[in-house]
C-alpha positions in Angstrom: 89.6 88.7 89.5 88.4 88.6 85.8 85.7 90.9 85.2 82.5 89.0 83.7 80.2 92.2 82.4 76.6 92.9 82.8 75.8 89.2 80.7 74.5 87.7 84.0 77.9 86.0 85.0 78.4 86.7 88.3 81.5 88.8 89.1 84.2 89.4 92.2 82.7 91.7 94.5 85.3 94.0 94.1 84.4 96.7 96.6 84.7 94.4 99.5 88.8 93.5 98.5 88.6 96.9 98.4 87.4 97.4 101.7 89.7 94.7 103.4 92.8 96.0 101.5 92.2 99.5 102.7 91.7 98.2 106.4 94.9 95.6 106.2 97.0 99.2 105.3 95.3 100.9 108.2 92.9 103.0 106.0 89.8 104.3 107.8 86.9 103.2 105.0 83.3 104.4 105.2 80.8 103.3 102.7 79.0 106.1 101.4 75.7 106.6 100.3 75.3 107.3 96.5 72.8 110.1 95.5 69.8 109.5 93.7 71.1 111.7 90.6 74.7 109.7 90.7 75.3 107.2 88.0 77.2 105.2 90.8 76.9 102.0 91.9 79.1 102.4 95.1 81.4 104.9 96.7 84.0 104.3 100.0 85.0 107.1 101.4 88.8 106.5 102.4 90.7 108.3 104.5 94.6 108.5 104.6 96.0 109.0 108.3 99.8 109.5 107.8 101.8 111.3 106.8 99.3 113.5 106.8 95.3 113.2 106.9 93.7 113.3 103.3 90.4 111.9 101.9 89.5 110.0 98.7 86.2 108.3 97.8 86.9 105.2 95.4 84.2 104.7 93.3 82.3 102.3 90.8 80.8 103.8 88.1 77.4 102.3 87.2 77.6 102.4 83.4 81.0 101.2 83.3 81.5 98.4 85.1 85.0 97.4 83.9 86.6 100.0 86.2 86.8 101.9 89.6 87.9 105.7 89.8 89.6 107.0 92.5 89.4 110.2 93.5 90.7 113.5 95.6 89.2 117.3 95.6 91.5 119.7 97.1 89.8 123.2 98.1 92.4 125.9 97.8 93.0 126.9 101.4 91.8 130.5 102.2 95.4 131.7 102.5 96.6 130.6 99.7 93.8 132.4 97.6 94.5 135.8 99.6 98.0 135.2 98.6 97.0 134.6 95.1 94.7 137.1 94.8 97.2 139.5 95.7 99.5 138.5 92.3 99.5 139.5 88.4 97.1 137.1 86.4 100.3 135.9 84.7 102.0 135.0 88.5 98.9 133.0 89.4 98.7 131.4 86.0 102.6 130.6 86.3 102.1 129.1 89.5 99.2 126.7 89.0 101.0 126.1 85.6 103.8 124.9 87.7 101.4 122.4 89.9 99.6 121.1 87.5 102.7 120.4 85.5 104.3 118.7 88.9 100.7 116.3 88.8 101.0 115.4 85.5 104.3 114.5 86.0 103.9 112.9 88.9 100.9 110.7 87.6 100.6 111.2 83.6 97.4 108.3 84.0 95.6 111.0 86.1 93.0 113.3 84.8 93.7 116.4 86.8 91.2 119.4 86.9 92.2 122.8 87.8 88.5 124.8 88.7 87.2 126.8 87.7 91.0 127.8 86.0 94.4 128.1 86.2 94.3 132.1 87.1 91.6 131.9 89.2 91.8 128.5 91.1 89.4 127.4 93.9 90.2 123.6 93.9 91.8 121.1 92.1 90.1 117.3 90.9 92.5 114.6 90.3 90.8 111.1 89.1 92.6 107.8 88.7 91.3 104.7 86.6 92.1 101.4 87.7 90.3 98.7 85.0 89.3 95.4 86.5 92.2 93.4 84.8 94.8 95.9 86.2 92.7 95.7 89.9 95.4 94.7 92.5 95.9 95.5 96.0 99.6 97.0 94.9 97.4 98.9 91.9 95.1 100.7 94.8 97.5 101.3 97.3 99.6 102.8 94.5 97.1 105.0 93.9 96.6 106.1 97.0 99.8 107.0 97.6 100.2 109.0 94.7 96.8 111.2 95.5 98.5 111.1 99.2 101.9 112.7 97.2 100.0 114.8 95.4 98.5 116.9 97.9 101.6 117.3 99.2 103.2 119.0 96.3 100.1 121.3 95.5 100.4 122.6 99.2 104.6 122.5 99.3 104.5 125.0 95.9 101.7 126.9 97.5 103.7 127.4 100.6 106.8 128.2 98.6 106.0 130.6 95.7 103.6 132.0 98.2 106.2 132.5 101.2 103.3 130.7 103.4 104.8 128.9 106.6 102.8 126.4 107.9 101.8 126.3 111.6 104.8 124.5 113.4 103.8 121.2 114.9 104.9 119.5 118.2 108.2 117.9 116.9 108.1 114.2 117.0 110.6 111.8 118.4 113.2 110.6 116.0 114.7 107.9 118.0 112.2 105.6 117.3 111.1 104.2 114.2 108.3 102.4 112.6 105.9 101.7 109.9 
């Protein structure tokens, strides 16, 4: 899949791989409109259906071409922000300190966005470039398992440092087994 820029070469239609590696991993994918004002040339909206439900749009920039992003906004639940609001600005801080830390960890090539800050957080942005040379199936459903991971963790410390249960679910059967 080499990448042959805007010099009139034509070039792999990347966004349909996309598309059929996403279904072949039982993604549900949903091409998106792109507004006017966005300087996109495509977006898929993908959603994630175990182990949990979460959304992602992967999407192609139109001034650079070389790349896709893929990306996840988290809205902080409303419980979690009553919980917070009820801390010290130094507990909040600590505590979104401590996620963000976890992200970067977890995925150092992430650009991860606390808004509108770390005291007084309403969501969080995480982005992931994946260049055209580096554009695999392995490389995007890498990706998507680390946004999938990392939505996990923001909600697990939530839960935790905010002594937050989460609503029990019917227990599933553990005497059978598949992927």
């Amino acid at each position: 899949m080499k990448y042959k820029g805007p010099t009139g070469v034509r070039r792999v239609d990347f966004r349909e791989k996309i598309i059929a590696w996403l279904v072949d991993e039982d993604h549900e994918v949903k091409v998106e409109p792109v507004p006017k004002e966005a300087p996109l040339e495509w977006v898929l909206k993908v959603t994630v259906k175990a182990p949990f439900k979460v959304n992602l749009l992967i999407q192609q920039p139109e001034t650079k071409k070389d790349r896709i992003v893929v990306s996840m906004g988290i809205a902080i639940a409303d419980a979690h922000k009553k919980a917070l609001g009820k801390l010290s600005l130094t507990a909040r801080t600590e505590i979104m300190t401590e996620i963000y830390r976890s992200l970067v960890t977890m995925c150092p090539d992430c650009i991860i966005i606390i808004q509108p800050n770390l005291s007084d957080p309403q969501g969080i942005a995480i982005n992931r470039i994946i260049y055209h040379e580096s554009l695999t199936r392995e490389a995007v459903a890498s990706t998507i398992r680390v946004m999938a991971n990392s939505f996990a963790v923001i909600v697990s410390i939530l839960n935790a440092k905010l002594g937050i249960t989460p609503e029990r679910r019917p227990e599933r059967r553990t005497d059978v087994g598949f992927m």
